[in-house]
C-alpha positions as CSV (number, residue, x, y, z in Angstrom):
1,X,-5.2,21.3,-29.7
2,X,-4.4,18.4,-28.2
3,X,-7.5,16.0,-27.2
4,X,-7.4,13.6,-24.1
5,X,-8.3,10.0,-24.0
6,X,-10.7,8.6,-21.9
7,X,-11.9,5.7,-20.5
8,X,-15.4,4.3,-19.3
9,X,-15.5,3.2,-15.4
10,X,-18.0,1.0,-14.9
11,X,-18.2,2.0,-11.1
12,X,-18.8,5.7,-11.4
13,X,-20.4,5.6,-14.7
14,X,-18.8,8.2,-16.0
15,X,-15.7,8.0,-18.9
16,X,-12.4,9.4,-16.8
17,X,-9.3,10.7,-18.0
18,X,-7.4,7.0,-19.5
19,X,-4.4,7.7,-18.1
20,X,-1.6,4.8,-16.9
21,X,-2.5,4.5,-13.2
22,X,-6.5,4.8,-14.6
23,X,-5.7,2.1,-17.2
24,X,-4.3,0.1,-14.6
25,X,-7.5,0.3,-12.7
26,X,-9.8,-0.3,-15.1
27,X,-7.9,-3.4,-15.8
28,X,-7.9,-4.5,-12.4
29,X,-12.0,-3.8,-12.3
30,X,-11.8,-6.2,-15.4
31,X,-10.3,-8.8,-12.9
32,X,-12.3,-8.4,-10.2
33,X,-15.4,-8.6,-12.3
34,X,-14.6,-11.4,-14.8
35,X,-12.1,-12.9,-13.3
36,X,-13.0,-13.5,-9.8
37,X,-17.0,-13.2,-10.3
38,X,-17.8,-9.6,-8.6
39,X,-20.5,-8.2,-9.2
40,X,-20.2,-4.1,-10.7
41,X,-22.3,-3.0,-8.3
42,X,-20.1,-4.5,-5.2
43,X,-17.3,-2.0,-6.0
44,X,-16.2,1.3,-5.8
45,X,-14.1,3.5,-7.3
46,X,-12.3,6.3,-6.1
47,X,-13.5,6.0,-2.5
48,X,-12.9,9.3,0.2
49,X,-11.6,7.9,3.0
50,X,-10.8,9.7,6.0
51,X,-7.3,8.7,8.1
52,X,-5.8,10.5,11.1
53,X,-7.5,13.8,9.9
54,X,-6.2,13.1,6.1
55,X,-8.4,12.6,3.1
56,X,-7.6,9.8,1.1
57,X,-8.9,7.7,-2.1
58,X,-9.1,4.3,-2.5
59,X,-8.1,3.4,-6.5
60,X,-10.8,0.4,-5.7
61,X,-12.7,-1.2,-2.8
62,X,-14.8,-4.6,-2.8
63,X,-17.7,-5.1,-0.7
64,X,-19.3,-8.0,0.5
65,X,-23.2,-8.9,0.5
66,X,-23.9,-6.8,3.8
67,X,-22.2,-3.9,1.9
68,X,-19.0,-4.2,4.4
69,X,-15.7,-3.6,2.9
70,X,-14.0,-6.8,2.2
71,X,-11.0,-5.8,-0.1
72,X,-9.1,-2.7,-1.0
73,X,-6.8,-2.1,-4.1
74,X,-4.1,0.0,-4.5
75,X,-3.6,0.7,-8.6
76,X,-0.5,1.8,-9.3
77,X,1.1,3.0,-12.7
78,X,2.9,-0.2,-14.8
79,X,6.6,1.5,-14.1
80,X,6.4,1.9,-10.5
81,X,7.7,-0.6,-7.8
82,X,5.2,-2.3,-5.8
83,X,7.4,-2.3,-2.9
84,X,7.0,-1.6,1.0
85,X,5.9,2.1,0.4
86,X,2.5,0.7,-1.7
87,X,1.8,-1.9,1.0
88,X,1.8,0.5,3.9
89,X,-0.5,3.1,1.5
90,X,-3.0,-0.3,1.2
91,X,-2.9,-0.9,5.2
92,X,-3.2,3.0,5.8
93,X,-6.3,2.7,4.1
94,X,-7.4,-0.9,5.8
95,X,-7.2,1.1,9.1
96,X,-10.3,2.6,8.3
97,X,-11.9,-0.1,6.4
98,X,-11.0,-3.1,8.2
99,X,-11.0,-5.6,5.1
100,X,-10.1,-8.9,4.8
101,X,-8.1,-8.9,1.8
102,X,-5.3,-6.2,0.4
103,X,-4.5,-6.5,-3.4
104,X,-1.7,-4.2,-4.9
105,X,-1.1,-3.7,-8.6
106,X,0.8,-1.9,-11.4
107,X,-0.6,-4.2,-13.9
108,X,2.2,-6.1,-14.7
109,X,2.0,-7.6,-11.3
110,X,-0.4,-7.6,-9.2
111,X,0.4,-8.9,-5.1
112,X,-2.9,-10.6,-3.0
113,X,-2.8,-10.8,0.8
114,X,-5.3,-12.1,3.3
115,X,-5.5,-11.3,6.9
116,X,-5.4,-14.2,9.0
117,X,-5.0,-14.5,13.2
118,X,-1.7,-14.5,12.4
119,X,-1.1,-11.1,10.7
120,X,-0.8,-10.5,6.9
121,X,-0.2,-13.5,4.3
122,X,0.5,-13.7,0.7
123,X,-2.0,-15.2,-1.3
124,X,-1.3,-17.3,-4.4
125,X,-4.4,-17.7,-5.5
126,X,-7.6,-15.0,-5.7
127,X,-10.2,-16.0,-3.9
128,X,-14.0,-15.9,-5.9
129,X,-16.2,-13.3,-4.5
130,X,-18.4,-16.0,-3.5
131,X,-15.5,-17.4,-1.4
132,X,-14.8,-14.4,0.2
């Protein structure tokens, strides 16, 4: 019998199957957390959204002090290509949540945008929570 891996998530407190996309996620928690100062308890995993009569899940949204949605993160698995395709999932999603900020990953890269007046523009830097 083969036995499964898991990993702890922070966010729903619970260990999850580790698997590559997961990994990727829990990573990118890591980030957020350590990396750009948010707090645990300002995220959520795995968050149902609703769209056009479709259910959908969020790998990871941020929220800001008055519990709006700020960010949204799209995990993806190391070997796929964060192209167009994963973009347009991210702003599928933002049409519900309205955030500020899209971030796309596969763990080897990782792609920050920031809505402005004039539309959607790449980041080069990650903005501190604080910040945000």
């Amino acid at each position: 019998m083969i036995q499964e891996e898991y990993i702890w998530d922070p966010l729903r407190k619970k260990s999850v199957r580790n698997t590559p996309e997961e990994a990727v996620r829990q990573w990118f928690i890591s980030v957020l957390h350590e990396g750009m100062h948010v707090p645990e308890h300002m995220m959520g995993s795995e968050v149902s959204i609703s769209h056009a009569g479709k259910q959908y899940r969020a790998d990871i949204v941020v929220y800001g002090r008055s519990a709006q949605p700020l960010m949204v993160v799209e995990c993806k698995r190391p070997e796929v290509q964060l192209d167009q395709a994963v973009v347009d999932q991210a702003l599928r999603y933002n049409n519900e949540l309205n955030v500020k900020y899209i971030a796309i990953t596969n763990g080897a890269k990782t792609f920050m945008f920031e809505r402005t007046a004039d539309g959607w523009q790449f980041m080069q830097k990650a903005p501190m929570w604080e910040e945000m």
